[in-house]
TORKOL-4160 file (C-alpha; in steps of 0.2 Angstrom, whole numbers, padded with zeros to 4 digits, m for minus):
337
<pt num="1" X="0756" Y="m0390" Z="m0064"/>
<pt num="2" X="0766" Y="m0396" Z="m0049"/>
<pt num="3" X="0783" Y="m0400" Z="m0045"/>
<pt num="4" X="0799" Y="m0396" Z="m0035"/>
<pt num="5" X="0801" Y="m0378" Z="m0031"/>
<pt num="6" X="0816" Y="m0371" Z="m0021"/>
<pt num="7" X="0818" Y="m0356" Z="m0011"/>
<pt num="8" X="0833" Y="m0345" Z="m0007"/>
<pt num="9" X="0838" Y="m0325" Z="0000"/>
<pt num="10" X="0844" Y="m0312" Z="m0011"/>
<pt num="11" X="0858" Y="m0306" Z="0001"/>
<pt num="12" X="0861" Y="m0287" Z="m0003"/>
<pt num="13" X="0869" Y="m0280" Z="0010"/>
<pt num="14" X="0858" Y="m0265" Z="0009"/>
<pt num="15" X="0863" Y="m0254" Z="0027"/>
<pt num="16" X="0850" Y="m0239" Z="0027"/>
<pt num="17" X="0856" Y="m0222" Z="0034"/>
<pt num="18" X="0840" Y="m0223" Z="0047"/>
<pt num="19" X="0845" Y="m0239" Z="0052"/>
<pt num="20" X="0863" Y="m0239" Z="0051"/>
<pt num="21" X="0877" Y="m0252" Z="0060"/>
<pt num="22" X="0895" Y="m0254" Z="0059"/>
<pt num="23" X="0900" Y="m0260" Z="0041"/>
<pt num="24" X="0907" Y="m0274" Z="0047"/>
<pt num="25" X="0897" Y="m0281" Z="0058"/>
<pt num="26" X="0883" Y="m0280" Z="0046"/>
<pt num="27" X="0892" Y="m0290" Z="0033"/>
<pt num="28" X="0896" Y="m0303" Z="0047"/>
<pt num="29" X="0878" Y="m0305" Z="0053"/>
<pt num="30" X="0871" Y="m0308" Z="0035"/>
<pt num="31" X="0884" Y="m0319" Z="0030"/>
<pt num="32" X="0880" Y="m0331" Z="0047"/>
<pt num="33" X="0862" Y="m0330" Z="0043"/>
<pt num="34" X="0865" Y="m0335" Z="0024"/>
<pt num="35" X="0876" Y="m0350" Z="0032"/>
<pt num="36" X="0861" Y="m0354" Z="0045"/>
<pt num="37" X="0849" Y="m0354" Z="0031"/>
<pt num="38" X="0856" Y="m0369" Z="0025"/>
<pt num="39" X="0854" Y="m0379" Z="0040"/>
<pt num="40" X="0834" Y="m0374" Z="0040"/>
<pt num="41" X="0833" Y="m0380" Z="0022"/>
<pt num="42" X="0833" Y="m0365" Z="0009"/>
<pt num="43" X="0840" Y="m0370" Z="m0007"/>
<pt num="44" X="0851" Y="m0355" Z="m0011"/>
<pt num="45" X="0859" Y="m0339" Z="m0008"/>
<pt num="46" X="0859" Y="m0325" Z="m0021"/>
<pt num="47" X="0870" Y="m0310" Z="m0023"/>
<pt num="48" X="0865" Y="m0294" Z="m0034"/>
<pt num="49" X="0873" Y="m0279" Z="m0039"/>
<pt num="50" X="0872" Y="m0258" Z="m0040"/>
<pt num="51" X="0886" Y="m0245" Z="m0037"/>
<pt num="52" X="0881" Y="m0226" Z="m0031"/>
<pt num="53" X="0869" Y="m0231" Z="m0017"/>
<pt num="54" X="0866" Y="m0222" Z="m0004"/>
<pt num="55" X="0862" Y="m0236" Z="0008"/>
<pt num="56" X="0876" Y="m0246" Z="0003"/>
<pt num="57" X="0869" Y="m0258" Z="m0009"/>
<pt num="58" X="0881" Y="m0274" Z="m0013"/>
<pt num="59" X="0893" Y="m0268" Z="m0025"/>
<pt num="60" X="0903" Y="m0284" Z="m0026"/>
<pt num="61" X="0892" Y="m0299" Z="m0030"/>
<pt num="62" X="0907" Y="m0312" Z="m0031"/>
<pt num="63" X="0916" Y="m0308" Z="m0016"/>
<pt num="64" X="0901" Y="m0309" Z="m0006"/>
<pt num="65" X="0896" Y="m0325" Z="m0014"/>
<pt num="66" X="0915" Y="m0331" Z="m0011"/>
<pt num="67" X="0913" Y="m0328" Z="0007"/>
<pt num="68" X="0897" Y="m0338" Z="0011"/>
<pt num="69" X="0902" Y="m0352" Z="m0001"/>
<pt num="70" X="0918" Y="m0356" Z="0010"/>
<pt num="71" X="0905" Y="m0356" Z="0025"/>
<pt num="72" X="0892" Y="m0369" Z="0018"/>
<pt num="73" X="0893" Y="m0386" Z="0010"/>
<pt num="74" X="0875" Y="m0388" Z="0000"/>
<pt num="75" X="0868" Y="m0370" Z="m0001"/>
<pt num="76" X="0869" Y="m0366" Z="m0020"/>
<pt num="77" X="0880" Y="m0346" Z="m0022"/>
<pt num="78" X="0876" Y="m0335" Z="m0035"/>
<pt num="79" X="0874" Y="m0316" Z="m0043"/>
<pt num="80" X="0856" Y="m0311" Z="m0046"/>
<pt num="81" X="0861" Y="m0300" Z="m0055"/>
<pt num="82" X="0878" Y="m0295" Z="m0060"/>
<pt num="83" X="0878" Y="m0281" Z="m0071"/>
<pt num="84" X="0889" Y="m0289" Z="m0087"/>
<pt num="85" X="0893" Y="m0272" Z="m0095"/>
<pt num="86" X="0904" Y="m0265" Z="m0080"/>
<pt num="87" X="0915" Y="m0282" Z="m0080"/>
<pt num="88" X="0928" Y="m0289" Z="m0092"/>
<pt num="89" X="0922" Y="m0306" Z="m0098"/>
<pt num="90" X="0940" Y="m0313" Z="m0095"/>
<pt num="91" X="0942" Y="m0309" Z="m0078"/>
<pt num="92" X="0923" Y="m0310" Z="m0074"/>
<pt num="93" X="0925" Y="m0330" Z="m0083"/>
<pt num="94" X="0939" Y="m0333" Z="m0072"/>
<pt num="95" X="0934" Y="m0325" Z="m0056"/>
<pt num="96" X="0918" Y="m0337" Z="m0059"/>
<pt num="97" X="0930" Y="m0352" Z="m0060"/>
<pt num="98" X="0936" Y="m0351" Z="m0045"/>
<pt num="99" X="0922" Y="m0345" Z="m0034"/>
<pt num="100" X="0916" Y="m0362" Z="m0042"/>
<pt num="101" X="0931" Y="m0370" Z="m0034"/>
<pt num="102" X="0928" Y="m0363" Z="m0018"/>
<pt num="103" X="0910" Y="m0369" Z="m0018"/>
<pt num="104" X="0913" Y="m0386" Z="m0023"/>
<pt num="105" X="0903" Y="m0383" Z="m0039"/>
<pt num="106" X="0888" Y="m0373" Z="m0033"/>
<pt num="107" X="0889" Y="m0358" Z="m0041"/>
<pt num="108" X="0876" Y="m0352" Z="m0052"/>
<pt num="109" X="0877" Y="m0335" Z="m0063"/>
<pt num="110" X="0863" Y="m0322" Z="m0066"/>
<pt num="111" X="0869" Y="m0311" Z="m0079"/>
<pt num="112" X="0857" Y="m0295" Z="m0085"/>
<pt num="113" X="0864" Y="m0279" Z="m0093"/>
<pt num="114" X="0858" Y="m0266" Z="m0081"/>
<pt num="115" X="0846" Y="m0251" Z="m0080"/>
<pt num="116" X="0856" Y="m0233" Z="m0073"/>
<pt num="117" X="0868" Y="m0222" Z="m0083"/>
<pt num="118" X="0876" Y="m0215" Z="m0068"/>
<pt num="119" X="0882" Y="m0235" Z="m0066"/>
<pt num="120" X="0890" Y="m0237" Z="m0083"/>
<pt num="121" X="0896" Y="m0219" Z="m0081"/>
<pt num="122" X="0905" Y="m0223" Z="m0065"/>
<pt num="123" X="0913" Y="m0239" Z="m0075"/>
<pt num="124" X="0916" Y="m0228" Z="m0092"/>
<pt num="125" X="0906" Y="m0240" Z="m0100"/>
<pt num="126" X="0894" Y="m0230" Z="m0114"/>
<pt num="127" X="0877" Y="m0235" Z="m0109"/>
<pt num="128" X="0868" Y="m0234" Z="m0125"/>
<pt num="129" X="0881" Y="m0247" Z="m0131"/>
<pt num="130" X="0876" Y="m0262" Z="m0116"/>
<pt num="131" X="0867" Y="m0272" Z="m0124"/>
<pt num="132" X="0880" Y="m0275" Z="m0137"/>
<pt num="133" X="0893" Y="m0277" Z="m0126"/>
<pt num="134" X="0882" Y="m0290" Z="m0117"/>
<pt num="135" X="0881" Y="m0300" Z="m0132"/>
<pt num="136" X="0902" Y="m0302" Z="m0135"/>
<pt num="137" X="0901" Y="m0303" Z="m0118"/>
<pt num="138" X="0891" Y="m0318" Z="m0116"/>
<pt num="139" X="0899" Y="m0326" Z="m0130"/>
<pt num="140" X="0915" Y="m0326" Z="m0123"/>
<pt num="141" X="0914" Y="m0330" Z="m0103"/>
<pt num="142" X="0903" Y="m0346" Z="m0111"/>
<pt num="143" X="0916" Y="m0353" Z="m0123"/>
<pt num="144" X="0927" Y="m0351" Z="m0108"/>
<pt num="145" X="0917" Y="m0359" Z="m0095"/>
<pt num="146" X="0916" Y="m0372" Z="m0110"/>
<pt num="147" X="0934" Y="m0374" Z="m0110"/>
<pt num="148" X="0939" Y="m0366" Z="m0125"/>
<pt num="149" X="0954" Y="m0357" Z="m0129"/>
<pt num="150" X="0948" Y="m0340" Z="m0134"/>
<pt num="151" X="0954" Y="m0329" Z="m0148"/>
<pt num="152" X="0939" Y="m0316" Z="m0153"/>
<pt num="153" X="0940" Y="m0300" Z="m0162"/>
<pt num="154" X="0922" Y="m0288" Z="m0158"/>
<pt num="155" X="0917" Y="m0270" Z="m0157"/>
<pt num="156" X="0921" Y="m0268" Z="m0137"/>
<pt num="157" X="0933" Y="m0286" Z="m0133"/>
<pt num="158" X="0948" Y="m0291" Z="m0143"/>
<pt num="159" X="0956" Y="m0306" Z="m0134"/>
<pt num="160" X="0969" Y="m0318" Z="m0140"/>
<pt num="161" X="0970" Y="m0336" Z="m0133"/>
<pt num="162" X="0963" Y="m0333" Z="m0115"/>
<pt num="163" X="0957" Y="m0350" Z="m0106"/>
<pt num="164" X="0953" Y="m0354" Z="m0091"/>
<pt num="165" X="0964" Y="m0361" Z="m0077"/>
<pt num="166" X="0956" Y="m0369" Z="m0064"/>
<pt num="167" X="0943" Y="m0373" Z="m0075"/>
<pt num="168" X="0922" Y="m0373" Z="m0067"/>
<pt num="169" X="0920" Y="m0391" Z="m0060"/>
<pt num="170" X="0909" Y="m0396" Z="m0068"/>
<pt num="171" X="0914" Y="m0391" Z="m0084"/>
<pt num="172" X="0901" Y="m0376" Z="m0086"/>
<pt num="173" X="0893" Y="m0363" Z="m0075"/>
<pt num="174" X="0873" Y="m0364" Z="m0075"/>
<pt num="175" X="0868" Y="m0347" Z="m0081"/>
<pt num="176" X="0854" Y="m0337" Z="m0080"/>
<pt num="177" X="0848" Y="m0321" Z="m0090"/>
<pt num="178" X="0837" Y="m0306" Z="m0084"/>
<pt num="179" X="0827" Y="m0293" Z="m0094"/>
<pt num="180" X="0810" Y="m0290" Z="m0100"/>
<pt num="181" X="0811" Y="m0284" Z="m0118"/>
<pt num="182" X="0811" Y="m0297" Z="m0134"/>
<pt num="183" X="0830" Y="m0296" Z="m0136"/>
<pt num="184" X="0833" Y="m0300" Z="m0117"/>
<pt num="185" X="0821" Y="m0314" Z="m0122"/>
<pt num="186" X="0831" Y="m0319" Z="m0136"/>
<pt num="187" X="0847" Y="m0319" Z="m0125"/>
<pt num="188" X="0840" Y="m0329" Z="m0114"/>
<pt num="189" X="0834" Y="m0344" Z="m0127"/>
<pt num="190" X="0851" Y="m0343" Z="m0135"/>
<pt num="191" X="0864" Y="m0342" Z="m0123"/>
<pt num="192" X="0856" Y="m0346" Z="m0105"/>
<pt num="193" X="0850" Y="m0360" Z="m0097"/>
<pt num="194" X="0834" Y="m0351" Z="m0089"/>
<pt num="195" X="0827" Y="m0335" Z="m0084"/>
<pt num="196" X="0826" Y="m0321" Z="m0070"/>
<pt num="197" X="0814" Y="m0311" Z="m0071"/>
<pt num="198" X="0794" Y="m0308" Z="m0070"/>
<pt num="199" X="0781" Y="m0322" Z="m0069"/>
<pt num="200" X="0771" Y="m0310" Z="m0083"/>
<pt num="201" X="0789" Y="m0312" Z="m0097"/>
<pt num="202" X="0787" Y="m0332" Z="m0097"/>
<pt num="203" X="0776" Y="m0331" Z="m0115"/>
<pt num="204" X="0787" Y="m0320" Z="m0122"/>
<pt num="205" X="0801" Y="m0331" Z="m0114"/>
<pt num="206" X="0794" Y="m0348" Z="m0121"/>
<pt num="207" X="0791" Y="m0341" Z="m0137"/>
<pt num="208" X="0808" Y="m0336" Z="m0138"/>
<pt num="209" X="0814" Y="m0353" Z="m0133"/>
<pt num="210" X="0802" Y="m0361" Z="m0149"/>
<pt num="211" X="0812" Y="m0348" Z="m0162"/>
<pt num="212" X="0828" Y="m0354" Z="m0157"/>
<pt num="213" X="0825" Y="m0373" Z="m0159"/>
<pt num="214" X="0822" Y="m0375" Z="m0140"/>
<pt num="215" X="0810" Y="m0387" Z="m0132"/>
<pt num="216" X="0799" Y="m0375" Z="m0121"/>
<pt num="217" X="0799" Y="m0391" Z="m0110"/>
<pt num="218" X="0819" Y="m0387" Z="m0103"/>
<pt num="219" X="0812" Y="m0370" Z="m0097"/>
<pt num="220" X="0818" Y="m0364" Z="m0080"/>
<pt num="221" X="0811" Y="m0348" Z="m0073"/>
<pt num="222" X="0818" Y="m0341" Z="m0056"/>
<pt num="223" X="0807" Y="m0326" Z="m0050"/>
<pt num="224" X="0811" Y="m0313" Z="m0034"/>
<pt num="225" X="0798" Y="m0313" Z="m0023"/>
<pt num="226" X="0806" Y="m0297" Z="m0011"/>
<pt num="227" X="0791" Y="m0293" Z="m0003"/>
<pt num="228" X="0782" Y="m0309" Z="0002"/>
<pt num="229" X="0785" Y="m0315" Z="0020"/>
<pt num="230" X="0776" Y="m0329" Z="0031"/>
<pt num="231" X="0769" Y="m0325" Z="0049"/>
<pt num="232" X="0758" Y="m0332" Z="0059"/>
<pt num="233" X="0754" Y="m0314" Z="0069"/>
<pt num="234" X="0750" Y="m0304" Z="0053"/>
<pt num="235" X="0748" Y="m0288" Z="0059"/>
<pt num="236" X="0765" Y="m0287" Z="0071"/>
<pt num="237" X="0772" Y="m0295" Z="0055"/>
<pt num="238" X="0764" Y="m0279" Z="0047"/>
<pt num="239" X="0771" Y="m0266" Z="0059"/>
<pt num="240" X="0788" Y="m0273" Z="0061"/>
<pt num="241" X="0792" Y="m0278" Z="0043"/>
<pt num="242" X="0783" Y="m0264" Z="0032"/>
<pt num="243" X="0796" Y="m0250" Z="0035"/>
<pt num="244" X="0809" Y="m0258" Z="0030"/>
<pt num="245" X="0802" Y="m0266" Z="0015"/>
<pt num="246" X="0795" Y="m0248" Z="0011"/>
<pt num="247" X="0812" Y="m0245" Z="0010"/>
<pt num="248" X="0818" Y="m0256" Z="m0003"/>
<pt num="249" X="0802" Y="m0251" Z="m0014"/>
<pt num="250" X="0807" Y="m0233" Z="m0012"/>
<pt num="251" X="0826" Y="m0236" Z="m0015"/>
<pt num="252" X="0821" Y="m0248" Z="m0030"/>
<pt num="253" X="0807" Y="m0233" Z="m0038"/>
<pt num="254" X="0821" Y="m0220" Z="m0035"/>
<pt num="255" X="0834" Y="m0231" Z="m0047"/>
<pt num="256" X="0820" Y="m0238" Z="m0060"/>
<pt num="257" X="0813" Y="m0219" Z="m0062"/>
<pt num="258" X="0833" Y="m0212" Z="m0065"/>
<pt num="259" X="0833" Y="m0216" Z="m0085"/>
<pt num="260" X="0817" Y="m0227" Z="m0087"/>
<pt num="261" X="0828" Y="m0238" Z="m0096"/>
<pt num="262" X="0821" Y="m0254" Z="m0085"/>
<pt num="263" X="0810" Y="m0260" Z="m0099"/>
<pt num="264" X="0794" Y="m0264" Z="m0088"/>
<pt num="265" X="0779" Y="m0251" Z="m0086"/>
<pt num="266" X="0767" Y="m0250" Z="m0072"/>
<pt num="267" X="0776" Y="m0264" Z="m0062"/>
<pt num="268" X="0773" Y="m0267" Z="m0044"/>
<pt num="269" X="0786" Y="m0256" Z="m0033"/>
<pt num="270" X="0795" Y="m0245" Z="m0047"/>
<pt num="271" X="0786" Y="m0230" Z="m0040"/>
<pt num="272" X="0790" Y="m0219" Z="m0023"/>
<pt num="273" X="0776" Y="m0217" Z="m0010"/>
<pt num="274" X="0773" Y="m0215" Z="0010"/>
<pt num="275" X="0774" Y="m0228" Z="0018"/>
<pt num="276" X="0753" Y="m0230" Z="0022"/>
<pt num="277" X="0752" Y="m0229" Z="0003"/>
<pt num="278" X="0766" Y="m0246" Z="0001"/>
<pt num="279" X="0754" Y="m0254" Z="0014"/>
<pt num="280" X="0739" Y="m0252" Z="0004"/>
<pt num="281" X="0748" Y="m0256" Z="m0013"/>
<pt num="282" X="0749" Y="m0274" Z="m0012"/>
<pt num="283" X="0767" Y="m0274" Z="m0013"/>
<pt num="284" X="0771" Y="m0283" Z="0000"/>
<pt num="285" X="0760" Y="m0298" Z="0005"/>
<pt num="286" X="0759" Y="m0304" Z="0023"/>
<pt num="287" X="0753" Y="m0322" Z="0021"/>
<pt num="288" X="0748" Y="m0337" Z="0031"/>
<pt num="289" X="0759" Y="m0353" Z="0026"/>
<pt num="290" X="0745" Y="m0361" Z="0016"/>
<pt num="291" X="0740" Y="m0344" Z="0008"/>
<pt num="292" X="0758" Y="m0345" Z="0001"/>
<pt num="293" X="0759" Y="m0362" Z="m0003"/>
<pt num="294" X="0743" Y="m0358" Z="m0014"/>
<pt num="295" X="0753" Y="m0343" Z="m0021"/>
<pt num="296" X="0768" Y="m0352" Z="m0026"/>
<pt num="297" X="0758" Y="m0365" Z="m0035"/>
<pt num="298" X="0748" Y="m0353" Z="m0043"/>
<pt num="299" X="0764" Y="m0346" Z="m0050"/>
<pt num="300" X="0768" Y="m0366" Z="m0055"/>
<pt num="301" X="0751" Y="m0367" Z="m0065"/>
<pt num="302" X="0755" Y="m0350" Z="m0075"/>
<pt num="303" X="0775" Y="m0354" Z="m0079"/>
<pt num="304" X="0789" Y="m0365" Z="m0078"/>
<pt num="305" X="0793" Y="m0359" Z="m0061"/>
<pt num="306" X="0807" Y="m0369" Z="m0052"/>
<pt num="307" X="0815" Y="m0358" Z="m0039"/>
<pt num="308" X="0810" Y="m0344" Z="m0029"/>
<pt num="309" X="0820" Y="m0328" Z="m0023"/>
<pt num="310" X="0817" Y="m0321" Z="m0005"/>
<pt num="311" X="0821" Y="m0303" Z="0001"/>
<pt num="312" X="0827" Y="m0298" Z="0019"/>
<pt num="313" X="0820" Y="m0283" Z="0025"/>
<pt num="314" X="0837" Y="m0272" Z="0028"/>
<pt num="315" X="0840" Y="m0263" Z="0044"/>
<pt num="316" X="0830" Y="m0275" Z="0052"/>
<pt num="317" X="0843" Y="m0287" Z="0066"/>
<pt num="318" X="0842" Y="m0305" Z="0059"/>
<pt num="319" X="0838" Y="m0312" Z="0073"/>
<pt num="320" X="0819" Y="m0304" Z="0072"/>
<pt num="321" X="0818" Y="m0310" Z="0056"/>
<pt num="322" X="0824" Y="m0328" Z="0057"/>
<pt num="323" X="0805" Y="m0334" Z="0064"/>
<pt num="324" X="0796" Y="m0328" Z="0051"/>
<pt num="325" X="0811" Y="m0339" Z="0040"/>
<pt num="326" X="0808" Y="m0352" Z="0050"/>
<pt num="327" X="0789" Y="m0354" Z="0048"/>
<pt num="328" X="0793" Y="m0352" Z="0027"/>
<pt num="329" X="0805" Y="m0367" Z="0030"/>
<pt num="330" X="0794" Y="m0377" Z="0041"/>
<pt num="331" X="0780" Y="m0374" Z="0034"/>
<pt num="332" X="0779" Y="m0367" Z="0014"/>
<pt num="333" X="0796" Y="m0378" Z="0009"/>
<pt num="334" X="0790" Y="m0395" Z="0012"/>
<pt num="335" X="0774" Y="m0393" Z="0001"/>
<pt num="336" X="0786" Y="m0391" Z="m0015"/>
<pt num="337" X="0799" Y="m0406" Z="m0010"/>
């Protein structure tokens, strides 16, 4: 299979204690690099979500969104993910609506229901009770986005003629849904228009699609690739790149290990380890730009793969990183134009 495939950051703002810089100016710098990213030809910039970390992890995907979408006139803004069960789908359709404004109609949702306790705890939200809060809760922030007037009595929302005003532009926020198990799946084929997730969920994803009536042929599968970087000197990309992207592994294994209430087993990076043990993983792949234009098609020949998330090693200055984005956009994006 071939086709277009686009490419964007996940931008989360991560600010390690080892590495640490002023609050401020950390937000500042990312936010210039999201809005020079446009200007080199990456599609997107994607915004995800966890509370109680230690290295600052975004806590607020929207407002982070809001503020590189008012920089930027083509770069599509979005959540990858925003953890549904700590929002009120009212506030969280609305918020939407007018980040959608601001960006002029390029805003585009990732939705999942998240994986710690110690989050939905901090939110009084019951944790055992998520995945049927995300179910009311998709229901309702659709109709909205629909532009409906919205009177619903559930389990967790009772709401009495809520509408939106502004309305989305464009009548309706593209939306995506992340999970692994069958009734993420069947989330995802009723209520969203494609999936985040792993490249290994797209049969359980199509066949999903097929039980709901669905023509497997509209699938859309966006993937995060967080460890996959482009150099042309691999082994200074090696020893400048791998400790900080042993972070995120660590960080990431740390929060999946909490409750084990991910969904995935024996996934690459949900597990601790020294940093010459992450090097010899295969987590992280140092590749030549044809070695990844090979991978990225590979992906196209396994699934209906349309877009492609990219991490940011945190701690390290952007400006060390933006050559190894600029040989990805030079070199990798053109092959999938």
């Amino acid at each position: 299979m071939s086709g277009k495939v686009t490419f964007g950051f996940i931008y989360d703002f991560r600010n390690p204690p080892q590495w640490h810089r002023d609050w401020a100016a950390h937000y500042a710098e990312l936010i210039n690099f999201a809005t020079w990213s446009e200007g080199q030809g990456f599609d997107a910039a994607w915004f995800p979500e966890h509370h109680i970390a230690s290295d600052g992890y975004l806590p607020a995907p929207l407002i982070a969104a809001s503020a590189v979408a008012a920089r930027t006139s083509t770069l599509r803004v979005g959540t990858a993910v925003a953890l549904a069960p700590l929002y009120n789908p009212v506030r969280f359709a609305t918020e939407c609506a007018v980040l959608d404004c601001i960006a002029g109609g390029r805003l585009e949702v990732t939705l999942a229901i998240g994986y710690r306790r110690r989050e939905t705890q901090a939110f009084g939200v019951d944790f055992a009770r998520r995945g049927a809060m995300f179910d009311e809760f998709l229901e309702i922030v659709t109709r909205l986005w629909a532009g409906e007037t919205v009177t619903f009595e559930g389990k967790f929302y009772q709401i009495k003629e809520a509408s939106l005003m502004p309305p989305p532009p464009r009548g309706r926020i593209p939306l995506y849904v992340g999970g692994f198990v069958p009734k993420a799946m069947e989330r995802v084929a009723r209520w969203a228009d494609g999936y985040f997730g792993n490249i290994e969920a797209a049969p359980l994803y199509l066949d999903k699609l097929k039980a709901a009536g669905k023509d497997p042929a509209t699938a859309s599968m966006r993937l995060p690739e967080l460890f996959t970087v482009v150099a042309e000197n691999k082994a200074q990309a090696w020893d400048e790149l791998a400790p900080h992207f042993h972070h995120v592994n660590n960080t990431y294994g740390e929060m999946a290990a909490e409750d084990q209430a991910l969904g995935v087993s024996g996934d690459r990076g949900l597990e601790t380890m020294s940093l010459e043990a992450f090097k010899a993983s295969g987590i992280m792949r140092v590749l030549s730009p044809g070695e990844a234009i090979d991978l990225f098609r590979g992906m196209q020949d396994r699934a209906p793969v349309d877009h492609i998330m990219l991490g940011i090693p945190p701690g390290l200055p952007s400006e060390r990183f933006k050559p190894y984005a600029e040989l990805f956009a030079r070199e990798v994006i053109p092959a999938f134009a």
